[in-house]
N, CA, C and O atoms as a Maestro MAE file, in Angstrom:
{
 s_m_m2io_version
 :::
 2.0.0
}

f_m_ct {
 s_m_title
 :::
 protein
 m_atom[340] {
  # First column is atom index #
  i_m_mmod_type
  r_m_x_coord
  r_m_y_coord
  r_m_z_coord
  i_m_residue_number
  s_m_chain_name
  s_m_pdb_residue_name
  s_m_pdb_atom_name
  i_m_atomic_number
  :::
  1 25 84.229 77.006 93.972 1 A "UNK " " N  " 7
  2 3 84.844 78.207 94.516 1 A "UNK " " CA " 6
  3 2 86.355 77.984 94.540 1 A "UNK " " C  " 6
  4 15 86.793 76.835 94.590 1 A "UNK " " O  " 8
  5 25 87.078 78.929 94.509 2 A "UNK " " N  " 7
  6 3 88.191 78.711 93.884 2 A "UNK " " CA " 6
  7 2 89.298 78.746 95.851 2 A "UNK " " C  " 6
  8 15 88.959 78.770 97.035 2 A "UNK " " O  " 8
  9 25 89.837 78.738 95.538 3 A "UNK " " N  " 7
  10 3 90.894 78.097 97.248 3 A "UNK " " CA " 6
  11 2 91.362 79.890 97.483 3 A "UNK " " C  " 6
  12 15 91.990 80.202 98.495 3 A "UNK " " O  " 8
  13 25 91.127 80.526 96.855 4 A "UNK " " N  " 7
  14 3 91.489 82.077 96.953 4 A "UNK " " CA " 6
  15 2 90.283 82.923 97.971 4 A "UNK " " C  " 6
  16 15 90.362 83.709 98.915 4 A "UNK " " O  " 8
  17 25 89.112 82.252 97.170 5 A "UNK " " N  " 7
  18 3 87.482 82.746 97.717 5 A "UNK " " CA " 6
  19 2 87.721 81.809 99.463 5 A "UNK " " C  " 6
  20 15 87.740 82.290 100.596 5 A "UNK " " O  " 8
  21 25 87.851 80.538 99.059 6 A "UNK " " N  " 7
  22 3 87.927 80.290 100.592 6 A "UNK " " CA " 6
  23 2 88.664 80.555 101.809 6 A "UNK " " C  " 6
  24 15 88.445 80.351 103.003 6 A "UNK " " O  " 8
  25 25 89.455 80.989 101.247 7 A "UNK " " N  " 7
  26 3 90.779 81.519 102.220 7 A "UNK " " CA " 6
  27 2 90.427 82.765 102.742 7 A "UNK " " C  " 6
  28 15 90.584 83.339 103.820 7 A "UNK " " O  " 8
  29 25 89.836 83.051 101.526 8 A "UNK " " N  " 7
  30 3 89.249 85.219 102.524 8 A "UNK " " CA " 6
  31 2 87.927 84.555 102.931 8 A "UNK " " C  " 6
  32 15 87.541 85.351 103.786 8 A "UNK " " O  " 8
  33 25 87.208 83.822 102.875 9 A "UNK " " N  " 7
  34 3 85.660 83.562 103.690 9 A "UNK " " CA " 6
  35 2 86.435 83.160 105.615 9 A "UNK " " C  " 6
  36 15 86.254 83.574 106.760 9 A "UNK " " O  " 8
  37 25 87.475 81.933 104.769 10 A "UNK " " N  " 7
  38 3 88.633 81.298 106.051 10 A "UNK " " CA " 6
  39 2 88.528 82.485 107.274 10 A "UNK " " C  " 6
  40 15 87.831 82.391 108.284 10 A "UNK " " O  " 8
  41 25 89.539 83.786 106.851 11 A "UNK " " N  " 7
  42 3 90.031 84.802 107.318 11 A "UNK " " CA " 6
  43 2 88.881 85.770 108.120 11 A "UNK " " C  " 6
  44 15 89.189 86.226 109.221 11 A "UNK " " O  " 8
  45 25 87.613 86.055 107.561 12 A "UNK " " N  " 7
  46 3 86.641 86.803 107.659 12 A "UNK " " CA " 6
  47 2 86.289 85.911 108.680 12 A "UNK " " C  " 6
  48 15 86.233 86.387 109.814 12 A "UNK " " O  " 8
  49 25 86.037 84.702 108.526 13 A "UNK " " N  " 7
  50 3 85.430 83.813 110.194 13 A "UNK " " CA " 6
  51 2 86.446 84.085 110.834 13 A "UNK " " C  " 6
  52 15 86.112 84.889 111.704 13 A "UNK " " O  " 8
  53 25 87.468 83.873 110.891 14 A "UNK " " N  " 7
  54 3 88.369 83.928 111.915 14 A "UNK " " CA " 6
  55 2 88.917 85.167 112.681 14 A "UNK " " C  " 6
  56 15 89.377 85.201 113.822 14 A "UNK " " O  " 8
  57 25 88.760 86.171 111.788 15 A "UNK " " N  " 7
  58 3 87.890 87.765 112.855 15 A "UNK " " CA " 6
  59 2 87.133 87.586 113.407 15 A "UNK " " C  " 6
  60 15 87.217 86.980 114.475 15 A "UNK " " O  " 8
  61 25 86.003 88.062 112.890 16 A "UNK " " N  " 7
  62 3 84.620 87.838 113.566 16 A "UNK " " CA " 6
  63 2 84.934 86.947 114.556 16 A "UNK " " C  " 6
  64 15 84.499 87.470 115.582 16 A "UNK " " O  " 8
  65 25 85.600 85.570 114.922 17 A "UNK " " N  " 7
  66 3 85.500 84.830 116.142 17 A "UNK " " CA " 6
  67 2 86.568 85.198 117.399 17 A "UNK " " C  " 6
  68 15 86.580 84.946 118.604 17 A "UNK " " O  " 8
  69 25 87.638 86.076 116.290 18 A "UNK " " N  " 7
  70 3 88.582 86.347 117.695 18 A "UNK " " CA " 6
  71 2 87.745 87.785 118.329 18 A "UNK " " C  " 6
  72 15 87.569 87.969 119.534 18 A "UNK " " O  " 8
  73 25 87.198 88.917 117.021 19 A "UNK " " N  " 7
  74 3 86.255 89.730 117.668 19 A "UNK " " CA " 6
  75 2 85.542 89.575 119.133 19 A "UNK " " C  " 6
  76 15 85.658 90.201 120.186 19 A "UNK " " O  " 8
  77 25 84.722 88.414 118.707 20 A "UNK " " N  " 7
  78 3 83.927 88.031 119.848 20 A "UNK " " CA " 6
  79 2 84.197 87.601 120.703 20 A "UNK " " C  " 6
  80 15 83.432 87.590 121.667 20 A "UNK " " O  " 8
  81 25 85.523 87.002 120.739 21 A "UNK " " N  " 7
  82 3 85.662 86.240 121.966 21 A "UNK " " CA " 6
  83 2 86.516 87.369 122.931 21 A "UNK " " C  " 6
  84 15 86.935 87.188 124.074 21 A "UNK " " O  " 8
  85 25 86.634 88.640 122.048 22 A "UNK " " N  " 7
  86 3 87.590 89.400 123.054 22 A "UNK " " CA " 6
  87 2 86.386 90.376 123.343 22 A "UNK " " C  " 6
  88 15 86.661 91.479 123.816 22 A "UNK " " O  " 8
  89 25 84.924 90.013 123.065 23 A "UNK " " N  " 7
  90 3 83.843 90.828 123.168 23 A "UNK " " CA " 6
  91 2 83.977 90.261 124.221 23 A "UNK " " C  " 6
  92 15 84.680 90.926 124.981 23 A "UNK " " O  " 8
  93 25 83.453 88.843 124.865 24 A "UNK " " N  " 7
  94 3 83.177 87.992 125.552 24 A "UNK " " CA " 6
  95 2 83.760 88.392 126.379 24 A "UNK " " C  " 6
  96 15 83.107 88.877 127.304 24 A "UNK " " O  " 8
  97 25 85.328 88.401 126.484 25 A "UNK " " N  " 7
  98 3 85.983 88.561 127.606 25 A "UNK " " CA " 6
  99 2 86.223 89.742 128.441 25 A "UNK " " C  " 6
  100 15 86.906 89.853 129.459 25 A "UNK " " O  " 8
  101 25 85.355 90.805 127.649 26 A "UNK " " N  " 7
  102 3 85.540 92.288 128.018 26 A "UNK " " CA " 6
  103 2 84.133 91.926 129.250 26 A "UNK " " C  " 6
  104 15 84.149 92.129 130.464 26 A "UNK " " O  " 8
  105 25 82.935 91.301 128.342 27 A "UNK " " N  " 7
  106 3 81.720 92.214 129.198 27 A "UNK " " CA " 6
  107 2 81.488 91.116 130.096 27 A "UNK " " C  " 6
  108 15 80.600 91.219 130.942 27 A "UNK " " O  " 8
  109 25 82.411 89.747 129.976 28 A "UNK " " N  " 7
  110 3 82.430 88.979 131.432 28 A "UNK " " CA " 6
  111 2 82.960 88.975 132.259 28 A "UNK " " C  " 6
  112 15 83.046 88.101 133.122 28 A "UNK " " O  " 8
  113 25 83.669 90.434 132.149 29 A "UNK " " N  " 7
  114 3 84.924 91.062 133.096 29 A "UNK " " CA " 6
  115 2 86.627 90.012 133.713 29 A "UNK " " C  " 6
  116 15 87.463 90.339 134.555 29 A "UNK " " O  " 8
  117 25 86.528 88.529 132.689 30 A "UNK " " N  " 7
  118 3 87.669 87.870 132.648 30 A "UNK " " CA " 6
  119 2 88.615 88.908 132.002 30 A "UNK " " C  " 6
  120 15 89.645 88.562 132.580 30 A "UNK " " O  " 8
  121 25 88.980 89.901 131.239 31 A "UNK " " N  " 7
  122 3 89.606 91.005 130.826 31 A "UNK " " CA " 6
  123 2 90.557 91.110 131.932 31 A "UNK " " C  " 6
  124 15 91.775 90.941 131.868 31 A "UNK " " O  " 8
  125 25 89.803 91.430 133.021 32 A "UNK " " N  " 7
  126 3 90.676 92.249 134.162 32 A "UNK " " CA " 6
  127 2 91.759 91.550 135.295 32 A "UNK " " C  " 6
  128 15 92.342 92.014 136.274 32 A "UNK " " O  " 8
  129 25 91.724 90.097 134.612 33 A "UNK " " N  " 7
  130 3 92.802 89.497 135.200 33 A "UNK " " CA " 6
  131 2 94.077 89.160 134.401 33 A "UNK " " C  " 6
  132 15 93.835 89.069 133.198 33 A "UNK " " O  " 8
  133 25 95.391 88.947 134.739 34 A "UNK " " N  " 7
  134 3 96.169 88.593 133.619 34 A "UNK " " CA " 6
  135 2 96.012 87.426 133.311 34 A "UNK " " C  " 6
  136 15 96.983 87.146 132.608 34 A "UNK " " O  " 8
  137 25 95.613 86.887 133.372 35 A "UNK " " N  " 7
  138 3 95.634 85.191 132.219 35 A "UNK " " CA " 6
  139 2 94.106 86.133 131.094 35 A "UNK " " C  " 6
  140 15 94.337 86.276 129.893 35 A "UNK " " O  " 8
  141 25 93.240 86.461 131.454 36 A "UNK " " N  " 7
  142 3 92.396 87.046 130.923 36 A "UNK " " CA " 6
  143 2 93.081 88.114 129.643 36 A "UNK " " C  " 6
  144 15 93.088 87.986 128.419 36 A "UNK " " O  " 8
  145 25 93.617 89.168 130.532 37 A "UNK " " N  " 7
  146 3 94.254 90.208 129.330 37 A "UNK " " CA " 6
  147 2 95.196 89.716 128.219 37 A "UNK " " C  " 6
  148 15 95.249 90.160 127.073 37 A "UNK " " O  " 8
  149 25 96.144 88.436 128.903 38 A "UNK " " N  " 7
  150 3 96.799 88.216 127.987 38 A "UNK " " CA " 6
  151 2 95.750 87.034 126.655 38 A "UNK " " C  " 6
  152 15 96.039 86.664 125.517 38 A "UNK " " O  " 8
  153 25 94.801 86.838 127.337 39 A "UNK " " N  " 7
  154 3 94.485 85.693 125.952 39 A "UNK " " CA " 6
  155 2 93.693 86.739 125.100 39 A "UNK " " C  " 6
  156 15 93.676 86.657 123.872 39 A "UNK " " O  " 8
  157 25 92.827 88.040 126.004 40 A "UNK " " N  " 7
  158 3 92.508 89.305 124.885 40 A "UNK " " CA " 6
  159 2 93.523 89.788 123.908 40 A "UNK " " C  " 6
  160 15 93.287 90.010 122.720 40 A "UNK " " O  " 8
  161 25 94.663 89.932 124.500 41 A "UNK " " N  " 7
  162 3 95.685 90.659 123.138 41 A "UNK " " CA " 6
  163 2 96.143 89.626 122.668 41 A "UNK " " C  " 6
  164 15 97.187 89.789 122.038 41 A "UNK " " O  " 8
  165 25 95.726 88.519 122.737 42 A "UNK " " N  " 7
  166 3 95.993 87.272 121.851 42 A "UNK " " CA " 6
  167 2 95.277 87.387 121.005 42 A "UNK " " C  " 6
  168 15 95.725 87.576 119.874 42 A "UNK " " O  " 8
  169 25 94.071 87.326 121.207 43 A "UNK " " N  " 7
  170 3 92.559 87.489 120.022 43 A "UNK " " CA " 6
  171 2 92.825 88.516 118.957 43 A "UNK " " C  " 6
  172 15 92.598 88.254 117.776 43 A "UNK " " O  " 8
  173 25 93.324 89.737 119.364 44 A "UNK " " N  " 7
  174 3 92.775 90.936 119.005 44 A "UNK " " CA " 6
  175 2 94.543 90.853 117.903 44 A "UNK " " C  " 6
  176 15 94.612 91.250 116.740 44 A "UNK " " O  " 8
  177 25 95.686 90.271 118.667 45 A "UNK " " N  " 7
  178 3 96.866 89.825 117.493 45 A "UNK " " CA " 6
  179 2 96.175 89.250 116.783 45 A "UNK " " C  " 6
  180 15 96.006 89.911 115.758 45 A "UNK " " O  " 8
  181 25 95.675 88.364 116.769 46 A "UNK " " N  " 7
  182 3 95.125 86.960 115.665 46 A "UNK " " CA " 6
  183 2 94.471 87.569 114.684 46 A "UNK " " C  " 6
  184 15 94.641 87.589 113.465 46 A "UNK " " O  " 8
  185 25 93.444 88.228 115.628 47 A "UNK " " N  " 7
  186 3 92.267 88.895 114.452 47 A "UNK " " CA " 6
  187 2 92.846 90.047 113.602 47 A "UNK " " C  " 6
  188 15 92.129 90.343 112.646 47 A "UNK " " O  " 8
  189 25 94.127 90.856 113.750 48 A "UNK " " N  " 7
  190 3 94.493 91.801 113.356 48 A "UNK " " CA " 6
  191 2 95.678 91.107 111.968 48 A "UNK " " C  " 6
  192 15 95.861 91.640 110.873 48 A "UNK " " O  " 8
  193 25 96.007 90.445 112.226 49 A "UNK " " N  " 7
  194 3 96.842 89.187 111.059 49 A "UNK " " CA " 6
  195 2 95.962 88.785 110.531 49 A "UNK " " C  " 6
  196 15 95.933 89.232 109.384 49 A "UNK " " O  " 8
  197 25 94.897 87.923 110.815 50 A "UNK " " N  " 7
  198 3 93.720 88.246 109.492 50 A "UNK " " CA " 6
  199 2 93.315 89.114 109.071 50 A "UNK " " C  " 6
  200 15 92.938 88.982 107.906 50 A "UNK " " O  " 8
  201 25 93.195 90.052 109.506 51 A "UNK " " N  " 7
  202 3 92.899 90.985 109.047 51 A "UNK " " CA " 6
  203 2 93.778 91.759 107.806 51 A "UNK " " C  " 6
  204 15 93.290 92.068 106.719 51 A "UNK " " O  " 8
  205 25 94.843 91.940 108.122 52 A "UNK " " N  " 7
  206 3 96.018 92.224 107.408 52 A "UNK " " CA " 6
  207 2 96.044 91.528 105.822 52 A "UNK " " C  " 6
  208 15 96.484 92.041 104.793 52 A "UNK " " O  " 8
  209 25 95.409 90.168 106.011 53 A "UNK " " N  " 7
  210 3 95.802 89.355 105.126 53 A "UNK " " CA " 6
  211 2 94.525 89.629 104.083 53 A "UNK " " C  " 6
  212 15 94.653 89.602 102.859 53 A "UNK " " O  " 8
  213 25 93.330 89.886 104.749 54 A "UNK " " N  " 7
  214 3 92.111 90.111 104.281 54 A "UNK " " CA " 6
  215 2 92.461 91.437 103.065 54 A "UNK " " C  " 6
  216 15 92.331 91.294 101.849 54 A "UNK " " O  " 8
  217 25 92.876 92.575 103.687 55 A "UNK " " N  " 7
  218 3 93.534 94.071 103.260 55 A "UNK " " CA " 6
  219 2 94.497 93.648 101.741 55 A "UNK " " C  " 6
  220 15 94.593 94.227 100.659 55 A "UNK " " O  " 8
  221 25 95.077 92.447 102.248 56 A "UNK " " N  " 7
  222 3 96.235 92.507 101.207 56 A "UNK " " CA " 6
  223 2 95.294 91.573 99.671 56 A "UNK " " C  " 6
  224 15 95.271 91.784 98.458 56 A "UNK " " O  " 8
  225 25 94.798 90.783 100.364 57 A "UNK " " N  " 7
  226 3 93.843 90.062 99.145 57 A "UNK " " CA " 6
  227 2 92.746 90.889 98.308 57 A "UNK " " C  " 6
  228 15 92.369 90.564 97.182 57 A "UNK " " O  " 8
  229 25 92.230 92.153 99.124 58 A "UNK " " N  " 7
  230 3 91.040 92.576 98.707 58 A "UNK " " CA " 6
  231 2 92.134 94.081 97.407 58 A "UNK " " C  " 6
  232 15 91.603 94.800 96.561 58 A "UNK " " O  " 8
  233 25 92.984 94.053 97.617 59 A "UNK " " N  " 7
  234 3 94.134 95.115 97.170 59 A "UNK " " CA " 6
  235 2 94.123 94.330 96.020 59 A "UNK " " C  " 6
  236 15 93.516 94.688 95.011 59 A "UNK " " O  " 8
  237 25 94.832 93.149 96.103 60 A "UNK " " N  " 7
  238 3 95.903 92.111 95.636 60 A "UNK " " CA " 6
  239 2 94.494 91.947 93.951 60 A "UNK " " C  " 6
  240 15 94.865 91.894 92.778 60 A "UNK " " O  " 8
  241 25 93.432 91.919 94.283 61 A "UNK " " N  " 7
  242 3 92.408 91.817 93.752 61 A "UNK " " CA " 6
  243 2 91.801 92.727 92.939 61 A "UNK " " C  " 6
  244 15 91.116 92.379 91.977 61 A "UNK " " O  " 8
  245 25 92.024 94.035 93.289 62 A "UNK " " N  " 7
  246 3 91.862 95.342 92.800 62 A "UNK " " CA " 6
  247 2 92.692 95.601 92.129 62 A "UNK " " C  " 6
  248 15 92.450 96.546 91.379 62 A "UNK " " O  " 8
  249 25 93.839 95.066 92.029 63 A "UNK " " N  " 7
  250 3 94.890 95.975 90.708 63 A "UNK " " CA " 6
  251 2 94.528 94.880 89.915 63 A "UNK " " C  " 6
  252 15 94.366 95.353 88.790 63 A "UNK " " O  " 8
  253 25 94.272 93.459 89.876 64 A "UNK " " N  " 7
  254 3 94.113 92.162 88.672 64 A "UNK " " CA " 6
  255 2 92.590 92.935 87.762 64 A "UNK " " C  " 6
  256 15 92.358 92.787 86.562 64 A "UNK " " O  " 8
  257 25 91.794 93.690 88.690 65 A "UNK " " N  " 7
  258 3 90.659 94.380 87.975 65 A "UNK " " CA " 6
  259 2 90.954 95.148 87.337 65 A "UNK " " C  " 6
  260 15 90.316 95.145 86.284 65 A "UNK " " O  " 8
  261 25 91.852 96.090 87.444 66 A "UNK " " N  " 7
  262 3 92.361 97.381 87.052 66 A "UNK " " CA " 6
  263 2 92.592 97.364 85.685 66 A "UNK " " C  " 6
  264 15 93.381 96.438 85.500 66 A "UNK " " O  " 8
  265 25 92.323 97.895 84.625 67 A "UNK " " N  " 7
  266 3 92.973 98.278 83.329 67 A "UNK " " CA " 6
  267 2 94.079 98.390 83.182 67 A "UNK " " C  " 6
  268 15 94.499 99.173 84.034 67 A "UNK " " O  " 8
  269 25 95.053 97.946 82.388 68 A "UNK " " N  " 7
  270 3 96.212 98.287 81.860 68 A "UNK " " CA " 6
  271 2 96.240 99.279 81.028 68 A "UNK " " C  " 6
  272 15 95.624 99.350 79.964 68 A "UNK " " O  " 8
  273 25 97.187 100.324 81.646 69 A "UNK " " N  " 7
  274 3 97.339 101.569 81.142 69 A "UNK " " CA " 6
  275 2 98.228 101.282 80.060 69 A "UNK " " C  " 6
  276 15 99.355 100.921 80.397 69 A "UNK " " O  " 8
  277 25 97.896 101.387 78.415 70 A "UNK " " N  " 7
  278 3 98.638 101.386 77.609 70 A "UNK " " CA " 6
  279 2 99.657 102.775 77.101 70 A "UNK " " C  " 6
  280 15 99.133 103.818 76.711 70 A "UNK " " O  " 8
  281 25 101.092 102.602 77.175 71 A "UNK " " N  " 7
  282 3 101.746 103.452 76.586 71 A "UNK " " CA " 6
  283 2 101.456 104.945 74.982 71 A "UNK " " C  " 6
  284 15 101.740 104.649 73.821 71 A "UNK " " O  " 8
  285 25 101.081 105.878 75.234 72 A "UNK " " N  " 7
  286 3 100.621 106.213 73.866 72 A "UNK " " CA " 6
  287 2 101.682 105.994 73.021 72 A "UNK " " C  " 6
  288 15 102.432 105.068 73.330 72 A "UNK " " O  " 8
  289 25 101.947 106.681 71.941 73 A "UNK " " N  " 7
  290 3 102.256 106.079 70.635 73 A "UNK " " CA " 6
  291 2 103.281 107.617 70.586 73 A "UNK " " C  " 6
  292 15 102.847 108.767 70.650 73 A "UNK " " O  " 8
  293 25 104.744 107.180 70.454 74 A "UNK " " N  " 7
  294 3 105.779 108.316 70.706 74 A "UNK " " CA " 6
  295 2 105.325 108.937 69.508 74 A "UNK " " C  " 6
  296 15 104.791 108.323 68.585 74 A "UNK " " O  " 8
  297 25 105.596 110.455 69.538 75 A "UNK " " N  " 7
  298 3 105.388 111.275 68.661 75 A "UNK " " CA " 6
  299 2 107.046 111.154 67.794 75 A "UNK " " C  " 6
  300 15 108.092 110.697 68.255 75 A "UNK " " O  " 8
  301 25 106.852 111.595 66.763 76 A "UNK " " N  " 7
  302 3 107.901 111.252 65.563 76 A "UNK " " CA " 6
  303 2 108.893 112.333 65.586 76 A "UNK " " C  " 6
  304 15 108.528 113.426 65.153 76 A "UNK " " O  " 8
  305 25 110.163 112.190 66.050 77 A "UNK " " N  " 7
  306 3 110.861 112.961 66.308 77 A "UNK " " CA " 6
  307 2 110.904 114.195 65.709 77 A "UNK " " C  " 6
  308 15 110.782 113.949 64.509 77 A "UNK " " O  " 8
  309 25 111.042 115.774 65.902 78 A "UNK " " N  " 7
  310 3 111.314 116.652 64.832 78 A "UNK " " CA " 6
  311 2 112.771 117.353 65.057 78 A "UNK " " C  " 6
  312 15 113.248 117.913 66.044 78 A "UNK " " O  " 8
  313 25 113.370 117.061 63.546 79 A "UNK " " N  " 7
  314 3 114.501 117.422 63.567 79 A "UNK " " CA " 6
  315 2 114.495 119.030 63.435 79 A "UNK " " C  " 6
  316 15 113.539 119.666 62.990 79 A "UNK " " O  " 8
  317 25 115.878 119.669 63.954 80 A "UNK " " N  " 7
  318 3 115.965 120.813 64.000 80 A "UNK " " CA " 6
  319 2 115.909 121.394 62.697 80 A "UNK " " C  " 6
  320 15 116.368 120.585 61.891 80 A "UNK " " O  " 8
  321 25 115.476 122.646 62.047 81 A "UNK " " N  " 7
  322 3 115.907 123.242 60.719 81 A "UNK " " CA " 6
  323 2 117.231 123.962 60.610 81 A "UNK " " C  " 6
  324 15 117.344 124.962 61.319 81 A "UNK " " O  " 8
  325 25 117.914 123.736 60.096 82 A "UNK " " N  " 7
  326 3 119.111 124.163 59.472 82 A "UNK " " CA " 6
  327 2 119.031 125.076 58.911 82 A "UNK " " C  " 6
  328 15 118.484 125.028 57.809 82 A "UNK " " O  " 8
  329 25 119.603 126.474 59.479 83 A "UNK " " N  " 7
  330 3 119.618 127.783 58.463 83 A "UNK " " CA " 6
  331 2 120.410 127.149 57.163 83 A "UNK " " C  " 6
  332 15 120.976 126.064 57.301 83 A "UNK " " O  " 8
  333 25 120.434 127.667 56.213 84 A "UNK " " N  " 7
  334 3 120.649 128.147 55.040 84 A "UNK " " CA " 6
  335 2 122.275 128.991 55.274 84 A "UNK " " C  " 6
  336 15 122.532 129.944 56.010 84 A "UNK " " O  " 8
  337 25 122.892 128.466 54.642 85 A "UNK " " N  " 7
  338 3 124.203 129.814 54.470 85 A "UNK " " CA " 6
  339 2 124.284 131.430 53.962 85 A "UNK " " C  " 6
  340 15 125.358 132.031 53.985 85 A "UNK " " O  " 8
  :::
 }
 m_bond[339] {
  # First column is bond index #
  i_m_from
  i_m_to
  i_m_order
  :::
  1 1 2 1
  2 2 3 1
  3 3 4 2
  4 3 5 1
  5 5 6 1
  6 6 7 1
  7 7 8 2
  8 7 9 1
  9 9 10 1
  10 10 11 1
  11 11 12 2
  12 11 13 1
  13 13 14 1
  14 14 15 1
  15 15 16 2
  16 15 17 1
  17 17 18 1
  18 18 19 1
  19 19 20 2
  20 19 21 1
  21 21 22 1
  22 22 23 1
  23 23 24 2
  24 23 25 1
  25 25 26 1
  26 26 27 1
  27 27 28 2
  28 27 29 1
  29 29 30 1
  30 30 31 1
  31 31 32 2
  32 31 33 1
  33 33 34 1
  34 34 35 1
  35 35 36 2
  36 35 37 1
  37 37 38 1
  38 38 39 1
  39 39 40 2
  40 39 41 1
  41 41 42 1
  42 42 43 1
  43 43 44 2
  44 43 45 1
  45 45 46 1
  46 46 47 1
  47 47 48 2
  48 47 49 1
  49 49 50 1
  50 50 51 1
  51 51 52 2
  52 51 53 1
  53 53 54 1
  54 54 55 1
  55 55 56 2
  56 55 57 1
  57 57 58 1
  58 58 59 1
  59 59 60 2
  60 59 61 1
  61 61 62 1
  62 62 63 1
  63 63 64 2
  64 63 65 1
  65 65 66 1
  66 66 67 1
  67 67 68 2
  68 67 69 1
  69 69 70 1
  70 70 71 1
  71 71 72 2
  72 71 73 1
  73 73 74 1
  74 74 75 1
  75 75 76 2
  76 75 77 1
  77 77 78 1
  78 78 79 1
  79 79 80 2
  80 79 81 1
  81 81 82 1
  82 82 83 1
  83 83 84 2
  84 83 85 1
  85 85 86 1
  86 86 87 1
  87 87 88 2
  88 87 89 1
  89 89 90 1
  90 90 91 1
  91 91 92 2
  92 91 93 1
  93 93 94 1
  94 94 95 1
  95 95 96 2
  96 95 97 1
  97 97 98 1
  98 98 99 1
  99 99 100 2
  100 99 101 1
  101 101 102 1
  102 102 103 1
  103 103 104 2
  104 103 105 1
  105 105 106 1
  106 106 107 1
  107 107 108 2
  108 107 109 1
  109 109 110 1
  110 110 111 1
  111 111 112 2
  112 111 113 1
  113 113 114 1
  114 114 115 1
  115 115 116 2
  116 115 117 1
  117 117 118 1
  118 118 119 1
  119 119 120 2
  120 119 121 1
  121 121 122 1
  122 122 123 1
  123 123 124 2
  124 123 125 1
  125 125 126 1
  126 126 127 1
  127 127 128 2
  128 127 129 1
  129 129 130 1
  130 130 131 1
  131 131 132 2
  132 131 133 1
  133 133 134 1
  134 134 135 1
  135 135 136 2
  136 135 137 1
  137 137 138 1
  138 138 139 1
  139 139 140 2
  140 139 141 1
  141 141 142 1
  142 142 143 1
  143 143 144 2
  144 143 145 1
  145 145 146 1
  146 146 147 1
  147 147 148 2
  148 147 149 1
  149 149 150 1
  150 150 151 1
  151 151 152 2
  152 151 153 1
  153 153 154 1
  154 154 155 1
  155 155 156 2
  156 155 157 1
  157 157 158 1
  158 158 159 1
  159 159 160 2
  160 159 161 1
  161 161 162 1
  162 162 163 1
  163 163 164 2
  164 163 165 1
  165 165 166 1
  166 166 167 1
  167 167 168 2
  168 167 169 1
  169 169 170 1
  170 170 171 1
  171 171 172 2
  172 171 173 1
  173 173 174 1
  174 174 175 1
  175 175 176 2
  176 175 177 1
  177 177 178 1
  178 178 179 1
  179 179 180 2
  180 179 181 1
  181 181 182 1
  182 182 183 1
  183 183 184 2
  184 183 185 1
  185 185 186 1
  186 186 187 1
  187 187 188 2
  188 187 189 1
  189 189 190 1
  190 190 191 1
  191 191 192 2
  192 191 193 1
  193 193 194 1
  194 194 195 1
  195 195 196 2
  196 195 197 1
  197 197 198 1
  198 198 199 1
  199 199 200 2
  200 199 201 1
  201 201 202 1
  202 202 203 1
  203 203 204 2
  204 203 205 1
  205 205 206 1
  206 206 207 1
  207 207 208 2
  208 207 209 1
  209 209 210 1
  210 210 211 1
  211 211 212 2
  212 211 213 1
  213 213 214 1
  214 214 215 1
  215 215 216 2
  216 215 217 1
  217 217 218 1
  218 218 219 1
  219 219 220 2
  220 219 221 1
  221 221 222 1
  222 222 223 1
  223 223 224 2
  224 223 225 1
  225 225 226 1
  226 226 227 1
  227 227 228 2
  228 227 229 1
  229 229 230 1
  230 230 231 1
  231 231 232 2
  232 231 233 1
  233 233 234 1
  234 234 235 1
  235 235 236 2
  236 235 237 1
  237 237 238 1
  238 238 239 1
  239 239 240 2
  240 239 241 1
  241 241 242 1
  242 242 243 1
  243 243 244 2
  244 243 245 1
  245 245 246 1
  246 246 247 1
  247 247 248 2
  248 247 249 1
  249 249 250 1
  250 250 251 1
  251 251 252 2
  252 251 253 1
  253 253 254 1
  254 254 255 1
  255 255 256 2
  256 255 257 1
  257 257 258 1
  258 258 259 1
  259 259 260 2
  260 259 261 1
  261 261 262 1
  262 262 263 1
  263 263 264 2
  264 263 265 1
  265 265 266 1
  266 266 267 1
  267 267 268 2
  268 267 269 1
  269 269 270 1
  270 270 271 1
  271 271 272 2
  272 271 273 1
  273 273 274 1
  274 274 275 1
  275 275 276 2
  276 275 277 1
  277 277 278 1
  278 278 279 1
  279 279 280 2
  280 279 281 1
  281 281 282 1
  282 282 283 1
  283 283 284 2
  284 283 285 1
  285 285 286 1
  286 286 287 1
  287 287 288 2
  288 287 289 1
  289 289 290 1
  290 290 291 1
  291 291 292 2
  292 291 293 1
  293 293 294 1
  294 294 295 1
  295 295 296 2
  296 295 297 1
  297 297 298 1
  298 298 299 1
  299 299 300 2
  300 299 301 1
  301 301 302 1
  302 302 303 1
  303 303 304 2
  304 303 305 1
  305 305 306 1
  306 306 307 1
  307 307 308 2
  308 307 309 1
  309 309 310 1
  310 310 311 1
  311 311 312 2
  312 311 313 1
  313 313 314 1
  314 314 315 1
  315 315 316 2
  316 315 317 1
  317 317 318 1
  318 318 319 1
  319 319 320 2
  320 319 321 1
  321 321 322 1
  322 322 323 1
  323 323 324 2
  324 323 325 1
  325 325 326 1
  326 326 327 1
  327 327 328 2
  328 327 329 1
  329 329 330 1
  330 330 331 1
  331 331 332 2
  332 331 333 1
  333 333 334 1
  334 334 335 1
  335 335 336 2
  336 335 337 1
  337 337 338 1
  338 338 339 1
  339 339 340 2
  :::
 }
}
């Protein structure tokens, strides 16, 4: 697997764990204190920067798929006609 594949598997755990742990801290009602709230919008920063990074790889990935749109083929100039005297 190439260090690209592991880095977004990396990223995808590391949501999912700040997810949960700001699951955790909601429905064990530690949320509602400040040492609590602040390590929630810690999680939910963390997980949102992976996240970000996840967005930019899965993009970053989609245009390397993408076809190259080739230029068509210029049409051959036409010169004006010249009346006649």
């Amino acid at each position: 697997m190439s260090d690209r594949g592991i880095l977004f598997l990396f990223s995808l755990l590391i949501v999912l764990a700040c997810l949960g742990a700001s699951a955790w801290l909601v429905v064990s009602g530690q949320a509602a204190t400040v040492d609590g709230l602040f390590l929630l919008l810690t999680c939910l920063l963390i997980a949102l920067a992976f996240l970000l990074y996840v967005v930019f790889m899965i993009h970053r990935a989609m245009e390397a798929a993408k076809p190259v749109a080739r230029p068509k083929a210029a049409a051959p100039a036409k010169t004006p006609a010249v009346a006649a005297p």
